[in-house]
C-alpha positions in Angstrom: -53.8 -94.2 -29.7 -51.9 -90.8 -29.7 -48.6 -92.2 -31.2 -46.6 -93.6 -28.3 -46.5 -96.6 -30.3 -43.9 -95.2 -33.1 -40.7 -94.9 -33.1 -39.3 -91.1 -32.0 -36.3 -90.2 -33.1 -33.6 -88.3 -30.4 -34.3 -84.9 -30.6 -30.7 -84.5 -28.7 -27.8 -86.0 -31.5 -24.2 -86.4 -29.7 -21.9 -85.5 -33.0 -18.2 -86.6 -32.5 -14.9 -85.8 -34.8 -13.1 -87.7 -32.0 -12.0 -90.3 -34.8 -10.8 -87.2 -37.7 -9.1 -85.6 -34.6 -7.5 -88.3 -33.2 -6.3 -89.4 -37.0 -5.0 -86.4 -37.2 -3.1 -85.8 -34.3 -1.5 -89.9 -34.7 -0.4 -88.6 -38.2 1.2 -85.5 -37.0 3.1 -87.5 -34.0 4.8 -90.0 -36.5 6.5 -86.3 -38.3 6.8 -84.5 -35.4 10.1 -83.4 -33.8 10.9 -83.8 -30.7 10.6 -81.3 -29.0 6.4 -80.9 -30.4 6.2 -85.2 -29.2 5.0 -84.5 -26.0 2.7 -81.5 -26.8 1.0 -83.9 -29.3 0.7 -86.9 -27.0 -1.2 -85.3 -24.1 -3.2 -84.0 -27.0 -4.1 -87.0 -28.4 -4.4 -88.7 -24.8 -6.8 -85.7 -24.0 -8.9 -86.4 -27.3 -8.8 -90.2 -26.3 -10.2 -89.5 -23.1 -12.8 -87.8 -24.4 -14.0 -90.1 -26.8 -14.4 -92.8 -24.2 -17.2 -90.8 -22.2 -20.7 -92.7 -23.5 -23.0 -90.7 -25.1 -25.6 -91.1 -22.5 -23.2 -88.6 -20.2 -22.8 -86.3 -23.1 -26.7 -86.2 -23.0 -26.6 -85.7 -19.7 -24.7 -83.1 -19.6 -26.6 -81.6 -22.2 -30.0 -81.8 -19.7 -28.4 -80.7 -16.6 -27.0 -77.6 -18.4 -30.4 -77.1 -20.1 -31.6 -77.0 -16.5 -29.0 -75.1 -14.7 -29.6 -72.1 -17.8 -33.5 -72.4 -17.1 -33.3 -72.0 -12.9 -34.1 -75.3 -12.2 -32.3 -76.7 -9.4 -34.4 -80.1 -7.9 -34.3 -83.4 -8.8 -33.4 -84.0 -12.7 -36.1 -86.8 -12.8 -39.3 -85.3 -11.1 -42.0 -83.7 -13.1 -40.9 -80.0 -12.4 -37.1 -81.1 -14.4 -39.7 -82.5 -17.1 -41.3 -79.3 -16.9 -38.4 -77.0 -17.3 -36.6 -78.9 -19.5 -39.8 -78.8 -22.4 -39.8 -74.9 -21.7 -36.4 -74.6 -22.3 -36.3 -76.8 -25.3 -40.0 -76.4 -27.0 -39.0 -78.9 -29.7 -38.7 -81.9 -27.0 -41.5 -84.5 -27.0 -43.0 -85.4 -23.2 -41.8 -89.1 -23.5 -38.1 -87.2 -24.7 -38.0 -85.1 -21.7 -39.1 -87.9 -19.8 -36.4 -89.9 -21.3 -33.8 -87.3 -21.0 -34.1 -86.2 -17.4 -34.4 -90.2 -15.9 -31.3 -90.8 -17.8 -29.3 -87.2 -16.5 -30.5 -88.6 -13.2 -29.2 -92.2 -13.6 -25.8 -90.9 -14.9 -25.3 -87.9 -12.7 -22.3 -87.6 -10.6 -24.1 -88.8 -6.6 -26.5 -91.2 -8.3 -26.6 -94.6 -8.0 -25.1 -96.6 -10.4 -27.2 -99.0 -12.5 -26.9 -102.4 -12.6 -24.4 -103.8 -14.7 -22.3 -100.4 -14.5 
């Protein structure tokens, strides 16, 4: 067996301060003046609405950039985007890259949405 049976590890982490961040910015809206109050909310409504995207889209976005960089322009699920995306990140595994581009494809603006979305 060649070790598709274990376990792999993401090679591509999605690291968020969005909780810190938006601590920070509630903490400063219950001192700030009033003229800074509205500054501060769209601020923390921005930091909200980022928080909410799923890390699957953050991955995503990660792949289709990791294409777009490389010159790929085709289908982010076919063999070619597996391809180009293992050149332009050595470090990813075939069954990661496999992973990662059927998942850009699934949560790409245009495709389909899944079942249950």
């Amino acid at each position: 067996m060649i070790g598709f049976g274990k376990k792999q590890e993401s090679a591509v982490l999605v690291l968020r301060d969005v909780q810190e961040i938006t601590e920070l910015l509630r903490q400063e809206l219950g001192t700030a003046t009033d003229d800074r109050r509205p500054g501060l909310e769209r601020a923390l409504a921005l930091v909200e609405e980022v928080a909410a995207v799923p890390d699957a889209e953050l991955r995503a976005r990660w792949v289709r950039q990791r294409l777009a960089a490389s010159g790929y322009e085709g289908p982010l699920d076919s063999v070619s985007a597996v391809k180009a995306l293992r050149r332009a990140e050595p470090g990813l595994s075939l069954l990661q890259a496999v992973t990662y581009a059927r998942e850009a494809a699934a949560v790409s603006p245009g495709a389909e949405a899944a079942p249950g979305r």
